[in-house]
C-alpha beads as a LAMMPS data file, in Angstrom:
LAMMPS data file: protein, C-alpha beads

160 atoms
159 bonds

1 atom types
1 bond types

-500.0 500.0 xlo xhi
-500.0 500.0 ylo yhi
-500.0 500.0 zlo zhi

Masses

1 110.0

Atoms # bond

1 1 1 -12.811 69.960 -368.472
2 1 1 -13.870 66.976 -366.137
3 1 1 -11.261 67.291 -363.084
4 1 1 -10.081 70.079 -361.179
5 1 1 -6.825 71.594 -362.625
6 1 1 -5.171 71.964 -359.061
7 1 1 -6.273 68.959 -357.173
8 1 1 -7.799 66.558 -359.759
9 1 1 -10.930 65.492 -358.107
10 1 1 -14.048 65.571 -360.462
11 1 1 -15.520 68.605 -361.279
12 1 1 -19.156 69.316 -360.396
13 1 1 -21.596 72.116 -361.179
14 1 1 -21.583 74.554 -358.330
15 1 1 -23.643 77.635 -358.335
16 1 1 -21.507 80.817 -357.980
17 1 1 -22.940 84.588 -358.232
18 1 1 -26.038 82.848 -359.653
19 1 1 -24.941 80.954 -362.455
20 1 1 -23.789 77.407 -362.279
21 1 1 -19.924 76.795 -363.087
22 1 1 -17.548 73.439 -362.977
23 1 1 -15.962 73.873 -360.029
24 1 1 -13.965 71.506 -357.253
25 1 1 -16.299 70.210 -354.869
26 1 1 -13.364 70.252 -352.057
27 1 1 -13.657 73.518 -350.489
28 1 1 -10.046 73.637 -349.439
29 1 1 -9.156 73.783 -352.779
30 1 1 -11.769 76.348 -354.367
31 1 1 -11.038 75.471 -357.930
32 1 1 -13.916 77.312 -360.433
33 1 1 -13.443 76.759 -364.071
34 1 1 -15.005 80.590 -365.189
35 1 1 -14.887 79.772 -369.317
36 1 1 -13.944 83.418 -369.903
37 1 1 -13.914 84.338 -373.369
38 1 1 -10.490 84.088 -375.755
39 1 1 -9.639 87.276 -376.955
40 1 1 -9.486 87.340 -381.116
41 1 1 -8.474 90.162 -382.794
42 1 1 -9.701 90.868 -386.646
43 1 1 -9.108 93.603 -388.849
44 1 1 -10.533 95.962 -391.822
45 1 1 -7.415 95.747 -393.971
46 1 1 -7.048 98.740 -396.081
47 1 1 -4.601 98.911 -399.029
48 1 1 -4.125 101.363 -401.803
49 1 1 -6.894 99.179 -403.925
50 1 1 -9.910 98.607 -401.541
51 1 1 -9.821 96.460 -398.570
52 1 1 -8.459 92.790 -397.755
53 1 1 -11.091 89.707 -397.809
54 1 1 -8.560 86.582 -397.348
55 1 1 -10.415 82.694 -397.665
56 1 1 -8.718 79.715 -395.035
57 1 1 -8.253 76.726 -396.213
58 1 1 -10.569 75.119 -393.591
59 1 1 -13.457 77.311 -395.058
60 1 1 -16.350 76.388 -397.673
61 1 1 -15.189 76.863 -400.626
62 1 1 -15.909 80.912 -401.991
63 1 1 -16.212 82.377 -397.916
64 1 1 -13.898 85.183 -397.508
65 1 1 -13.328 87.451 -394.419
66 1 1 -11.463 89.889 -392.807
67 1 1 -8.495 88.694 -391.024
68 1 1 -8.497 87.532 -387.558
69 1 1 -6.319 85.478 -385.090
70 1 1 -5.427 84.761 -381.626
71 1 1 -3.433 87.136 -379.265
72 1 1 -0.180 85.230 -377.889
73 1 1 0.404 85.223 -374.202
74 1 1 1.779 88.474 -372.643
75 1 1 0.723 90.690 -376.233
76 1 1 -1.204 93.138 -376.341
77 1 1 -3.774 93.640 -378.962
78 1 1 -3.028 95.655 -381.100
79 1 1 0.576 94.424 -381.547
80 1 1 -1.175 90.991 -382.258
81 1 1 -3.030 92.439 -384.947
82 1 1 -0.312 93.865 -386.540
83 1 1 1.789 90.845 -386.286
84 1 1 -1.131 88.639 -387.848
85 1 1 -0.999 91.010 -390.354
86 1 1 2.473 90.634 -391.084
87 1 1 2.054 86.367 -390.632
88 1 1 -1.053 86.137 -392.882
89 1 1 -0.326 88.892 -395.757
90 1 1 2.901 90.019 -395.726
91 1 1 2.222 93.158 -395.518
92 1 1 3.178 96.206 -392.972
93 1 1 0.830 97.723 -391.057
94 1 1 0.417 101.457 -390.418
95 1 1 -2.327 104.065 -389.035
96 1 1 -3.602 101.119 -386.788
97 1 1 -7.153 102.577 -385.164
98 1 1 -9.492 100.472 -382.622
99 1 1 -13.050 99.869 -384.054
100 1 1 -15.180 98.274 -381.693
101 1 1 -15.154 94.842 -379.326
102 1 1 -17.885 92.315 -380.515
103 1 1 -18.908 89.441 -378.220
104 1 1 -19.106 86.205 -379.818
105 1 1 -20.797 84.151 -376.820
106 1 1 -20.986 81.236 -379.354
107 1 1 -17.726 80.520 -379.961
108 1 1 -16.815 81.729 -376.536
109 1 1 -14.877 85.146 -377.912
110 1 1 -14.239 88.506 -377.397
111 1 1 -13.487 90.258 -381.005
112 1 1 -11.221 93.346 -380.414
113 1 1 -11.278 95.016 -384.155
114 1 1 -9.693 97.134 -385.795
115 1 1 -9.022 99.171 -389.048
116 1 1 -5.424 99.719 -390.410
117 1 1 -3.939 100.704 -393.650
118 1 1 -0.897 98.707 -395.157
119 1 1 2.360 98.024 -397.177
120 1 1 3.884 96.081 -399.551
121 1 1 2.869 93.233 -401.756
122 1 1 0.649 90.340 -400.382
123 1 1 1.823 86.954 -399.232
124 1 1 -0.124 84.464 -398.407
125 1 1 0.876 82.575 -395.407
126 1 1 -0.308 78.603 -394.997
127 1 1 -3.199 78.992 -393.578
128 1 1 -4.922 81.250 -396.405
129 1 1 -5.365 80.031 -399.848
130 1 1 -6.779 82.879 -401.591
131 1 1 -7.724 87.101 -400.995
132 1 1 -9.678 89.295 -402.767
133 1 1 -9.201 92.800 -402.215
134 1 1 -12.868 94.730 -402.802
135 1 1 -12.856 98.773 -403.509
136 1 1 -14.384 99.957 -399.951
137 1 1 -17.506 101.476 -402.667
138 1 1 -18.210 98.310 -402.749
139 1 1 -17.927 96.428 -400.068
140 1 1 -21.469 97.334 -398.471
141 1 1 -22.908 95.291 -401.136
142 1 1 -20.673 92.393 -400.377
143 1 1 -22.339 88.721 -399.533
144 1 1 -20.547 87.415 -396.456
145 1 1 -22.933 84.669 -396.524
146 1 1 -23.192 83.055 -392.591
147 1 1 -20.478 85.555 -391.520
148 1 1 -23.215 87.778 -389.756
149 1 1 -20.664 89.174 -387.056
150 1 1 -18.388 90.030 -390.589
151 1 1 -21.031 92.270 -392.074
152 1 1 -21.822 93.982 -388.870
153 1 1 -18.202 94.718 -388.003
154 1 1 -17.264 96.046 -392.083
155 1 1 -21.160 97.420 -391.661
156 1 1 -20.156 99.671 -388.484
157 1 1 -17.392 100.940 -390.248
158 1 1 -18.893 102.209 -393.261
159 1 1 -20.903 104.188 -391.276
160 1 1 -17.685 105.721 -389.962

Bonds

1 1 1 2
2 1 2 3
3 1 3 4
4 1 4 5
5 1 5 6
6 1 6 7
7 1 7 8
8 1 8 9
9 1 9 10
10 1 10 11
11 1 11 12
12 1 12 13
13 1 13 14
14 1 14 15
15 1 15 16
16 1 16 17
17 1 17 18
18 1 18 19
19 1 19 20
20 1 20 21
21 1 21 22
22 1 22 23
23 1 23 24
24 1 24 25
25 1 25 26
26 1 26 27
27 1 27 28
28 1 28 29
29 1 29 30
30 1 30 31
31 1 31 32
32 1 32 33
33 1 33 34
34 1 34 35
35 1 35 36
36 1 36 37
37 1 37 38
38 1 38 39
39 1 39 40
40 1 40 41
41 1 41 42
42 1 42 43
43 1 43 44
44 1 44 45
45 1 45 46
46 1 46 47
47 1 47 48
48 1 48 49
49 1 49 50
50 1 50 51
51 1 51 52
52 1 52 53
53 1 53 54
54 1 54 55
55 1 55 56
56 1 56 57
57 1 57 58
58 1 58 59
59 1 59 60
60 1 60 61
61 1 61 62
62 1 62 63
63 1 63 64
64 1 64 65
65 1 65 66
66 1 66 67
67 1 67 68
68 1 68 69
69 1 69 70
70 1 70 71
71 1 71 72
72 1 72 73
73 1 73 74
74 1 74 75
75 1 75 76
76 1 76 77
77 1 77 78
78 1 78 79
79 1 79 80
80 1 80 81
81 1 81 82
82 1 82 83
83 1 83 84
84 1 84 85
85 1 85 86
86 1 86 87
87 1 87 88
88 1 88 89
89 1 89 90
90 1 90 91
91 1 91 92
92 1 92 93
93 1 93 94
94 1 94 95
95 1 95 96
96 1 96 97
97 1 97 98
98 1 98 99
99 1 99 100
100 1 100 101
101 1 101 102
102 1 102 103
103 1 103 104
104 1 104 105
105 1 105 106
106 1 106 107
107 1 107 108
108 1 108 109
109 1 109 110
110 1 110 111
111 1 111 112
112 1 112 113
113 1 113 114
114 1 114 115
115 1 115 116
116 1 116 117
117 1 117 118
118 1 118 119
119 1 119 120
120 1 120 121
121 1 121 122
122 1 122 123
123 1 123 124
124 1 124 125
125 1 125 126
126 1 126 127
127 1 127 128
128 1 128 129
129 1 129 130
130 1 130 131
131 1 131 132
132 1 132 133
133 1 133 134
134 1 134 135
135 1 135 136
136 1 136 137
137 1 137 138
138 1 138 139
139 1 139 140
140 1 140 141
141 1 141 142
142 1 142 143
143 1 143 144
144 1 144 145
145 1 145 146
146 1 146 147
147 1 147 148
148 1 148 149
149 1 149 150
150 1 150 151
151 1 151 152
152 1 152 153
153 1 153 154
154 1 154 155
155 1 155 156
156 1 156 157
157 1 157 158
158 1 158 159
159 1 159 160
């Protein structure tokens, strides 16, 4: 962001509650850009067989997660993680539970996760390419590779 939203006059780096944040230099206007995080929600997808690990097409090739996705204005989320459920797999979801949150100051996130048990048979929507569905047994010995914040969130709960 390089002008102000409201007033478009360049933005400069103003300090405000001790940290310094693009903001409009024109007092009268006020503008600050605060870069809050995007909420994502993700979830431990639990069928009949083991749990859901789905691959995107935009990943390396052999990286599978849990899924995840981006609430839509005005939703709340747990009815966003249900309906990315629904988009990405096909499937219903049922027994819906809240994890944990997990800040992801990196990619500028806030990951609201949960665990829920499902439905039906899975389709693949266009965004996913492959799944894998891994007896929970198992899945503490499963390589996420670079997905650190993955094995921490499937890590926290096993021990649930």
């Amino acid at each position: 962001m390089k002008y102000c939203p409201l007033c478009t006059q360049p933005l400069h780096l103003i300090p405000h509650d001790g940290t310094q944040r693009l903001s409009c230099p024109d007092s009268s206007c006020g503008f600050v850009f605060w870069d809050n995080p995007v909420p994502v929600v993700t979830a431990i997808v639990e069928t009949p067989e083991g749990v859901v690990l789905a691959h995107n097409r935009a990943w390396p090739e052999g990286l599978f997660s849990v899924i995840s996705g981006f609430l839509a204005s005005g939703e709340s989320p747990q009815a966003a993680v249900e309906r990315e459920i629904v988009e990405e797999l096909g499937l219903t979801a049922h027994d819906v539970a809240l994890l944990s949150l997990y800040p992801l100051p990196e990619q500028n996130q806030l990951i609201i996760a949960y665990h829920l048990r499902t439905e039906g048979a899975i389709s693949l929507n266009e965004e996913l390419d492959a799944f894998k569905i891994i007896p929970a047994t198992q899945l503490g010995g499963y390589d996420f590779g670079p997905l650190t914040l993955t094995r921490r969130l499937v890590d926290d709960w096993l021990a649930t």
